[in-house]
N, C-alpha and C positions, 0 to 999 in steps of 0.2 A: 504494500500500500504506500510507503514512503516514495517511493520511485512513482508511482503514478502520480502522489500528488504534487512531490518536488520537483522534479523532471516533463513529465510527459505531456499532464493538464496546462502547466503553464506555459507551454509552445504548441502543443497541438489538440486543446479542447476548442478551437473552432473547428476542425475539420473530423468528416464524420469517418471512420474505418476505411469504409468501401471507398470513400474519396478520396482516400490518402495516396499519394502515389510515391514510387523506389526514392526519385529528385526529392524532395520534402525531405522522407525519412533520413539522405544519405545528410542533408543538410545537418536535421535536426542533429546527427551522430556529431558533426563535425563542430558545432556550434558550443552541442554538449562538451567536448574535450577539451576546445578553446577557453572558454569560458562559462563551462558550465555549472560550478563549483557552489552551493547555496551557503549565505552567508544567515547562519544560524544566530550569533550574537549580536548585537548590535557593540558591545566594548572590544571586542576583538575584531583588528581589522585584518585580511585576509592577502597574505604575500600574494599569494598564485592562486588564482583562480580556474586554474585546468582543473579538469576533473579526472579521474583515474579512469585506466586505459577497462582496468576491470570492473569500473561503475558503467562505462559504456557497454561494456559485451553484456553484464545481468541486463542492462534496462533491452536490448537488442532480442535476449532470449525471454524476456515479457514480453514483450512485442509480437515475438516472432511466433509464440505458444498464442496470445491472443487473434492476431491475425487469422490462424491456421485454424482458428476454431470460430471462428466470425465471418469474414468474408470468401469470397470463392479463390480469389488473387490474392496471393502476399507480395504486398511490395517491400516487405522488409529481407526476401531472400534476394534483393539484388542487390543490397548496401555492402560496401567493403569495410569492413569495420578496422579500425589503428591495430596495430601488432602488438601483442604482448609481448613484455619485457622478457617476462619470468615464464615457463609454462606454469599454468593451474589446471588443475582438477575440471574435469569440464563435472557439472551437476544440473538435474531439474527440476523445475519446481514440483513438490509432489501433489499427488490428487487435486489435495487439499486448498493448498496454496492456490492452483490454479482455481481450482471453482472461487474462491476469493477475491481474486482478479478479474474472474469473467465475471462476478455478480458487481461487481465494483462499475465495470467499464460497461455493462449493462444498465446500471444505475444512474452514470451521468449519460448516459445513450450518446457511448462514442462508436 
């Protein structure tokens, strides 16, 4: 739920799923890494605002699990997503999770 509300609603709750096209998403990835970084305190002010390479791929694999179970097209299997540094573990979200996410992105009807 944090990644939806931090990240995904506030660049992409005008546009509906099925509207969304690969251009948009590769952007929104690329934006995110730039400067995607939410500044949570207000006293503390924030060196770098890139966002990690690994905060992009989970939000990517929300996406990409929401997509695949919403519309007919995903346009998030054509983004090229930043290289990780380090390998990690690849993981998914379980059952659960998901249904959480789709009741979620069902609920603000993206």
């Amino acid at each position: 739920m944090n990644y939806i509300n931090n990240y995904i609603i506030p660049e992409l709750e005008d546009i509906k799923l099925d509207k969304l096209t690969t251009v948009q998403i590769q952007k929104f990835y690329n934006d995110l890494q730039k400067n995607g970084r939410v500044q949570r305190y207000q006293h503390i002010q924030l060196k770098n605002k890139d966002l990690s390479v690994r905060v992009v791929h989970s939000i990517h694999t929300l996406l990409n699990n929401l997509a695949e179970r919403l519309i007919l097209v995903n346009p998030a299997r054509g983004c090229k997503l930043p290289i990780r540094a380090l390998l990690y573990r690849a993981w998914k979200y379980s059952k659960g999770k998901t249904r959480t996410v789709h009741s979620a992105a069902r609920e603000r009807k993206i």
